[in-house]
LUMPAKE-922351 format. One record per atom (N, C-alpha, C): residue number from 0; residue in three letters; atom name; x, y, z. Coordinates in pm, 1 decimal, always signed. Layout:
# residues N
{NUM; "ALA"; "CA"; {X; Y; Z}}
...
//
This chain:
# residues 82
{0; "UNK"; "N"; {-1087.5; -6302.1; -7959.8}}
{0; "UNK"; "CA"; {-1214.4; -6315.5; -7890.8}}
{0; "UNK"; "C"; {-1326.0; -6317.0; -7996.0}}
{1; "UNK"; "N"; {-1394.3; -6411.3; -7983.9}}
{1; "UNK"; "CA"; {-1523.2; -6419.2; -8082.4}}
{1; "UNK"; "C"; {-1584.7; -6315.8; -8043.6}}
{2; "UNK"; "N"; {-1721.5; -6295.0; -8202.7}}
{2; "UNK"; "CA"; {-1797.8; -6165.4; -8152.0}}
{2; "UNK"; "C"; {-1914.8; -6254.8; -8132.8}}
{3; "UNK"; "N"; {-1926.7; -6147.4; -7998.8}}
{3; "UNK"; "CA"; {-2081.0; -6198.6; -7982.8}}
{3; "UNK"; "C"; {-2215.6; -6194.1; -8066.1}}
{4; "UNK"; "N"; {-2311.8; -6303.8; -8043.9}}
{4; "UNK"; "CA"; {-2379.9; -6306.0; -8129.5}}
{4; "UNK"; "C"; {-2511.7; -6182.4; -8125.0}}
{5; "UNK"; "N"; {-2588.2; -6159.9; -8214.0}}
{5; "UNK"; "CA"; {-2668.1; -6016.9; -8173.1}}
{5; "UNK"; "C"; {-2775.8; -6030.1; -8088.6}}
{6; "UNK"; "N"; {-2797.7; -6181.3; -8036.0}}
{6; "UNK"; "CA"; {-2923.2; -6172.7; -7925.3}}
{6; "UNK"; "C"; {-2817.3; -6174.9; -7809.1}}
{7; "UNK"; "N"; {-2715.7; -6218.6; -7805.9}}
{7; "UNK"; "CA"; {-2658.6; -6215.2; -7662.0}}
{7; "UNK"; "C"; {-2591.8; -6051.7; -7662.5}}
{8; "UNK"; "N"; {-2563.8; -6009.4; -7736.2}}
{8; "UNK"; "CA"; {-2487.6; -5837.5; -7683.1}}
{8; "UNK"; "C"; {-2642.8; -5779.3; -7703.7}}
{9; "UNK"; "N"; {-2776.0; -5788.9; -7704.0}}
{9; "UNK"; "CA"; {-2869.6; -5750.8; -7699.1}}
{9; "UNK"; "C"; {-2909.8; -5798.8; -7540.7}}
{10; "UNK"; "N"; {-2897.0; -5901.5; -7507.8}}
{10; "UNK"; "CA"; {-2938.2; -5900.2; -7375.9}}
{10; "UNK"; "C"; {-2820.0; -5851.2; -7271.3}}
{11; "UNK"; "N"; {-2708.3; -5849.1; -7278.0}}
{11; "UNK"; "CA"; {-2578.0; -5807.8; -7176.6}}
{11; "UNK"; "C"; {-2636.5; -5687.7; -7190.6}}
{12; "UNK"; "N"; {-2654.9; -5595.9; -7309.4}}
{12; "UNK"; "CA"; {-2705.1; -5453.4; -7251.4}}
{12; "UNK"; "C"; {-2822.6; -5451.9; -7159.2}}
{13; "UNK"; "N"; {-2951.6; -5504.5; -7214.5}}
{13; "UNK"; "CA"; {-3042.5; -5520.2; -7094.9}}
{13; "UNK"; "C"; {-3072.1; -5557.2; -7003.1}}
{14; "UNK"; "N"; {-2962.8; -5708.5; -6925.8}}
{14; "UNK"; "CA"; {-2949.3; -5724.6; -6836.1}}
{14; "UNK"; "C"; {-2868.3; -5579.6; -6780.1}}
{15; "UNK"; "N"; {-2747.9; -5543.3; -6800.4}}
{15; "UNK"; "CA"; {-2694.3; -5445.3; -6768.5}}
{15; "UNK"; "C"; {-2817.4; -5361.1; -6694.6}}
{16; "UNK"; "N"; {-2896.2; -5298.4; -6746.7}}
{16; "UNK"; "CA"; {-2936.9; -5229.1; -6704.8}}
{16; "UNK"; "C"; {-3103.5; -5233.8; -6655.7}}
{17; "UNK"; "N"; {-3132.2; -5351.7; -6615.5}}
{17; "UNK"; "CA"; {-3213.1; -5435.4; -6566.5}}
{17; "UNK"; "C"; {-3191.6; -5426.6; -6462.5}}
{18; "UNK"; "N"; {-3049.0; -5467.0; -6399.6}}
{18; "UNK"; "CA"; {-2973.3; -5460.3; -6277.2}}
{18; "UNK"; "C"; {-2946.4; -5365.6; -6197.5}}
{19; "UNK"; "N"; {-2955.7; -5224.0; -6304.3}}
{19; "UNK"; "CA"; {-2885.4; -5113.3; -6275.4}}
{19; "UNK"; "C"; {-2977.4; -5086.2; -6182.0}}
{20; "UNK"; "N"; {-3119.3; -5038.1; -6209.2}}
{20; "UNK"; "CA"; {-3238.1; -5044.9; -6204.6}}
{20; "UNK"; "C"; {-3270.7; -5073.5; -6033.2}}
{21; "UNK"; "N"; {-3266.0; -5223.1; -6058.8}}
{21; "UNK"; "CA"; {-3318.9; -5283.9; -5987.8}}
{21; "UNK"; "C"; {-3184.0; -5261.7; -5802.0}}
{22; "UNK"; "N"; {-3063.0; -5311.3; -5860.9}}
{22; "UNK"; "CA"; {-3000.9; -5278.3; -5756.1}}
{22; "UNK"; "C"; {-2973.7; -5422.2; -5633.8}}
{23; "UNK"; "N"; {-3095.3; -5474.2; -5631.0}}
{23; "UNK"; "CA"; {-3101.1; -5582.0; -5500.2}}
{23; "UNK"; "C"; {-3201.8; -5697.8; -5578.3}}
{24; "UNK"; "N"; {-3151.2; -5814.4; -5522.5}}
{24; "UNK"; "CA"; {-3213.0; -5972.3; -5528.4}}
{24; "UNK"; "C"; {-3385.1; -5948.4; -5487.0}}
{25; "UNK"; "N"; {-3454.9; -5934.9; -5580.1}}
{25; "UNK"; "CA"; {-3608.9; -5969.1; -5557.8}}
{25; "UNK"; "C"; {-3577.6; -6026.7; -5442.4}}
{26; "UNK"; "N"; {-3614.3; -6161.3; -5428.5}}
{26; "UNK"; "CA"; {-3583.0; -6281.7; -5314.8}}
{26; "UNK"; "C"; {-3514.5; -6231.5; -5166.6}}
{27; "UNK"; "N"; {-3439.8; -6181.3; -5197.0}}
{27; "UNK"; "CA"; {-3336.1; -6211.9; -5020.7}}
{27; "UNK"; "C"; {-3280.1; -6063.6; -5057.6}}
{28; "UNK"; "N"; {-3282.0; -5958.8; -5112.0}}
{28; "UNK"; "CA"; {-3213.9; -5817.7; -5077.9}}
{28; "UNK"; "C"; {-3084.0; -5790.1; -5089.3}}
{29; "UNK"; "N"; {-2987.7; -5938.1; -5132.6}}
{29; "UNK"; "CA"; {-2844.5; -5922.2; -5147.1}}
{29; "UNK"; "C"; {-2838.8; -5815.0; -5288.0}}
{30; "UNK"; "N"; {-2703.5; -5763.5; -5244.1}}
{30; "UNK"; "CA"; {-2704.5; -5629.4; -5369.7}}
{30; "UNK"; "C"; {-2575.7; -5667.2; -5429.6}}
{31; "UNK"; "N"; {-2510.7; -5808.2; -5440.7}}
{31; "UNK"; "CA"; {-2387.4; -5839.8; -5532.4}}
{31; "UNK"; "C"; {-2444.5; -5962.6; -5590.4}}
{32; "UNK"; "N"; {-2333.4; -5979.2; -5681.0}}
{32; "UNK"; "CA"; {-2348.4; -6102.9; -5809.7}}
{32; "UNK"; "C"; {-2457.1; -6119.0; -5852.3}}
{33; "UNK"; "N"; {-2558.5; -6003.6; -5860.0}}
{33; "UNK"; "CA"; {-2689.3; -5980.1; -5935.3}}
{33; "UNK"; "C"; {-2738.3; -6046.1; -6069.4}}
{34; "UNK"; "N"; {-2804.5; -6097.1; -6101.5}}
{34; "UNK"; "CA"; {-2881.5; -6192.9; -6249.4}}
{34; "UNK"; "C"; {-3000.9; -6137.8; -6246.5}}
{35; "UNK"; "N"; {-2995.4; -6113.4; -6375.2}}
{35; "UNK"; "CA"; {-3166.4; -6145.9; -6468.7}}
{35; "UNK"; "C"; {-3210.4; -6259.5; -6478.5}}
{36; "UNK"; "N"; {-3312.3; -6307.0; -6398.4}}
{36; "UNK"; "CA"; {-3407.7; -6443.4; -6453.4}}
{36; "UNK"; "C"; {-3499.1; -6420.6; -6509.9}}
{37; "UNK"; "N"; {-3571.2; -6519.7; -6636.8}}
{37; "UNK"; "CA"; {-3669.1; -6488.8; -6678.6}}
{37; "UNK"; "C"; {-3759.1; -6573.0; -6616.5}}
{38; "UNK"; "N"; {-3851.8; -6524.7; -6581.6}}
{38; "UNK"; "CA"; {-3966.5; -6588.6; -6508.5}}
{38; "UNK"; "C"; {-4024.7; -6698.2; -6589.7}}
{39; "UNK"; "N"; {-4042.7; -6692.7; -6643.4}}
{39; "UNK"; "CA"; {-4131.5; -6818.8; -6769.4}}
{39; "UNK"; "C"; {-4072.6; -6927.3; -6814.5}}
{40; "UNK"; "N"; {-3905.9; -6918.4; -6812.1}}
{40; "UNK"; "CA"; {-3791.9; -6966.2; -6868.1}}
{40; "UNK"; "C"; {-3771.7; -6961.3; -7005.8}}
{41; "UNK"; "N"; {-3855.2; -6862.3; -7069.9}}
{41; "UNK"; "CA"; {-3834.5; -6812.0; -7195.3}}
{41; "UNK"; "C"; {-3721.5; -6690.1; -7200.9}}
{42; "UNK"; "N"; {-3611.3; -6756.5; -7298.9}}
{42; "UNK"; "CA"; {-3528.7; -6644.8; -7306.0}}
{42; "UNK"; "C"; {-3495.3; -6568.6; -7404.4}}
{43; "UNK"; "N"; {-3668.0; -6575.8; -7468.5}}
{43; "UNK"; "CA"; {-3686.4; -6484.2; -7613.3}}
{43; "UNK"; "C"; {-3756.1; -6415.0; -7515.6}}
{44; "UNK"; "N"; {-3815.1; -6407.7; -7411.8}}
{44; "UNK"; "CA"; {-3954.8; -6315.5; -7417.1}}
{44; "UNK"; "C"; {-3887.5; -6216.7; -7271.9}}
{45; "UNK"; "N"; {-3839.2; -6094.4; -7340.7}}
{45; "UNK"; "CA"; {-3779.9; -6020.8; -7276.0}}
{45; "UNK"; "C"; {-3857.6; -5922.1; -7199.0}}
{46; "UNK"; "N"; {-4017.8; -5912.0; -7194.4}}
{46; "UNK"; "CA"; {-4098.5; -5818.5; -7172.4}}
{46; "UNK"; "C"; {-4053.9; -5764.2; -7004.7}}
{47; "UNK"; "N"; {-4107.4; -5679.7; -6942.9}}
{47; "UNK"; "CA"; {-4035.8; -5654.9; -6825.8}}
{47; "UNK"; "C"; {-4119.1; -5708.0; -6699.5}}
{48; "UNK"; "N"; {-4267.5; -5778.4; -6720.5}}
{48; "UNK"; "CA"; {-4302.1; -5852.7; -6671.2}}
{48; "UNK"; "C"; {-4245.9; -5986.3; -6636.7}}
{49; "UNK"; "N"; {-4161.5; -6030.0; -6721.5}}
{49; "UNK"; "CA"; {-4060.3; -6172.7; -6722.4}}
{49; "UNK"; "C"; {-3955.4; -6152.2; -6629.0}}
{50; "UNK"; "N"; {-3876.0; -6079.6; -6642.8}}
{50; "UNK"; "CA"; {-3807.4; -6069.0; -6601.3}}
{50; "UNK"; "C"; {-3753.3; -5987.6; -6427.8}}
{51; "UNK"; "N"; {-3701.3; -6116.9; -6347.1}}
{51; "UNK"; "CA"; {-3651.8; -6043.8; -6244.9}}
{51; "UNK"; "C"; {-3538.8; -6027.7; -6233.8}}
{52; "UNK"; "N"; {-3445.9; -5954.8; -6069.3}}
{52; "UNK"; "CA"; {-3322.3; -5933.2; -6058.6}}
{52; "UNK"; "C"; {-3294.6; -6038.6; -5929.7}}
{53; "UNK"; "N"; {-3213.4; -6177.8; -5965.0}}
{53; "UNK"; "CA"; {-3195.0; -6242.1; -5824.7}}
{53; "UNK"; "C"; {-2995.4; -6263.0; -5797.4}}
{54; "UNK"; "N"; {-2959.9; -6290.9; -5671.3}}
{54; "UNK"; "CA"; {-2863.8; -6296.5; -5683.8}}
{54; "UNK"; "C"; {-2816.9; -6460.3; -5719.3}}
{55; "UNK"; "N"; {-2700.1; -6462.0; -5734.8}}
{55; "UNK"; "CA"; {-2657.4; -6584.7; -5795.4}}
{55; "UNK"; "C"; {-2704.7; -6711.1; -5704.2}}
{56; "UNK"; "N"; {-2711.7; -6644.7; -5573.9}}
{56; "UNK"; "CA"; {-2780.5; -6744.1; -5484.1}}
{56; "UNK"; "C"; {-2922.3; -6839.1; -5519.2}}
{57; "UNK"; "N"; {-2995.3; -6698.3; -5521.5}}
{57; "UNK"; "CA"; {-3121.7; -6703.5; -5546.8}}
{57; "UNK"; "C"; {-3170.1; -6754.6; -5686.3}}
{58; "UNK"; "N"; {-3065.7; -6721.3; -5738.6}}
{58; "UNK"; "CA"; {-3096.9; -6763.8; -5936.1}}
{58; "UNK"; "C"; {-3097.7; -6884.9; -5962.8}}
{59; "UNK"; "N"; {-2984.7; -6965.9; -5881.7}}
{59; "UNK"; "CA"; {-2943.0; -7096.7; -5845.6}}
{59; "UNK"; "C"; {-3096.1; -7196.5; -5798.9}}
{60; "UNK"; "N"; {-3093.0; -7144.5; -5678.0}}
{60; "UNK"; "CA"; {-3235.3; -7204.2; -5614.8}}
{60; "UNK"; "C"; {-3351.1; -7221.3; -5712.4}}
{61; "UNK"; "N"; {-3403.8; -7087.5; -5756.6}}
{61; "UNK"; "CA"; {-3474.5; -7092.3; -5845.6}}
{61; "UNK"; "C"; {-3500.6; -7187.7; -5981.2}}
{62; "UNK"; "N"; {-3401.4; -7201.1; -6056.5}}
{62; "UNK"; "CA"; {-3347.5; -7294.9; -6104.1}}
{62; "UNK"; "C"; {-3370.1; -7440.1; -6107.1}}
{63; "UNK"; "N"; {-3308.8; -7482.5; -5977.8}}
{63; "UNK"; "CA"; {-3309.1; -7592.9; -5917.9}}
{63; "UNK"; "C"; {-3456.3; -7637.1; -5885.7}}
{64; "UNK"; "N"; {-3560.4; -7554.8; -5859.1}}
{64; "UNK"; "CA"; {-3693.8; -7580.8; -5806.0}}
{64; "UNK"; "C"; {-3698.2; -7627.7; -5651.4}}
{65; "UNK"; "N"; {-3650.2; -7534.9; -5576.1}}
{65; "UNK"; "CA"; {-3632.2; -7499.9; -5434.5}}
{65; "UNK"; "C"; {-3784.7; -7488.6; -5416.9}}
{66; "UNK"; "N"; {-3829.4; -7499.4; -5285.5}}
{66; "UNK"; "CA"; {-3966.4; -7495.8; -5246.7}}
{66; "UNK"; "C"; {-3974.0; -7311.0; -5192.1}}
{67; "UNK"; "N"; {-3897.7; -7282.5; -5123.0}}
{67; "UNK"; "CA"; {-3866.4; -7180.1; -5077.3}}
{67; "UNK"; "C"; {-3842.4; -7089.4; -5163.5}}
{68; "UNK"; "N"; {-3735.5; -7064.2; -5277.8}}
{68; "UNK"; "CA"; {-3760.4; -6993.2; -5350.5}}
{68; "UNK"; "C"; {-3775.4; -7026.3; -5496.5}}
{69; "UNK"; "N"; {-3886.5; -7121.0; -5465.3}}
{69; "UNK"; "CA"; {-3966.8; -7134.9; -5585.8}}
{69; "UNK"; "C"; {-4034.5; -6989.1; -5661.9}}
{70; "UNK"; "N"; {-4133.3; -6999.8; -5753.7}}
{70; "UNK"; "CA"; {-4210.8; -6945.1; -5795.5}}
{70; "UNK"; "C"; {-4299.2; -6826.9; -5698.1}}
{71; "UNK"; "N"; {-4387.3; -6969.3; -5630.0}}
{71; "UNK"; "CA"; {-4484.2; -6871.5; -5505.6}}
{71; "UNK"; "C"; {-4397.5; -6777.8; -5427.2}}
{72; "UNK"; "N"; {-4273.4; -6822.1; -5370.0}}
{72; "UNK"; "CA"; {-4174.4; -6738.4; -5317.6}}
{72; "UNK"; "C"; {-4152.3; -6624.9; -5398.2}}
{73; "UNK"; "N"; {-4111.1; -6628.2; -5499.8}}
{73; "UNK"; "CA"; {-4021.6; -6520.7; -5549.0}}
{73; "UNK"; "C"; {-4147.8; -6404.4; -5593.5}}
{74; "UNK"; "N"; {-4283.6; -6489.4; -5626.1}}
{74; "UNK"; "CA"; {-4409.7; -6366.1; -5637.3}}
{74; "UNK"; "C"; {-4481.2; -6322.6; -5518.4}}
{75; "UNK"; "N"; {-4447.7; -6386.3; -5418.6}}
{75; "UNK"; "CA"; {-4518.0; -6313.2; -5286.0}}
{75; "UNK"; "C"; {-4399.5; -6204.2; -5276.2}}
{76; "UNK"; "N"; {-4290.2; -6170.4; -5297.3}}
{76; "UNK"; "CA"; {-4204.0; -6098.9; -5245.0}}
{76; "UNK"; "C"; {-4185.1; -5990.4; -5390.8}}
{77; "UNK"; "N"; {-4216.8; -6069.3; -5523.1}}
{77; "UNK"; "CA"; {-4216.1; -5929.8; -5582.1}}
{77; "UNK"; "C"; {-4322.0; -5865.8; -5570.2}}
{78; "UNK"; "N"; {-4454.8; -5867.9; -5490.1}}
{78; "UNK"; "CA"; {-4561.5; -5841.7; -5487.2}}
{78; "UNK"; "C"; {-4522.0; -5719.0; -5390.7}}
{79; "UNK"; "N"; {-4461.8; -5727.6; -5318.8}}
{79; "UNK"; "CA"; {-4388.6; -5631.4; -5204.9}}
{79; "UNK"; "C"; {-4356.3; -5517.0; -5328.0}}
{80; "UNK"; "N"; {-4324.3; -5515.1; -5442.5}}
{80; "UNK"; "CA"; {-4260.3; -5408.2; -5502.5}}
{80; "UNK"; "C"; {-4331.3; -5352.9; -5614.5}}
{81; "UNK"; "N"; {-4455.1; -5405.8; -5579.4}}
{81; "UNK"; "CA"; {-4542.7; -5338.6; -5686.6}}
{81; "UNK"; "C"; {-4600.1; -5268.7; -5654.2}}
//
């Protein structure tokens, strides 16, 4: 098994526990197959403003540029958790 490189076993820990944290999908409340997205699509800029917890569903959509859980979506609902 290759070793991982030091920005990726730098982020598996902080996703790790990004997740831990967080528990449930910003977006839709599902609490399995959990992801870190970075909001900006910068995946140097780890600040904790960047970063949310969506499920693979939601990470997907996002992604894709869904209207629904676009951007405005996913900040009217983290707005709920501030």
């Amino acid at each position: 098994m290759p070793l991982l490189r030091p920005r990726r076993r730098e982020w598996r820990i902080l996703s790790l526990k990004v997740r831990a944290e967080a528990a449930a999908c910003a977006a839709c409340g599902a609490k399995t197959l959990l992801n870190v997205h970075h909001r900006n699509g910068d995946e140097t800029d780890d600040s904790a403003g960047n970063l949310v917890v969506l499920c693979a569903r939601c990470h997907g959509l996002a992604h894709a540029g869904q209207v629904k859980y676009g951007w405005d979506y996913l900040d009217n609902q983290l707005s709920l958790f501030d």
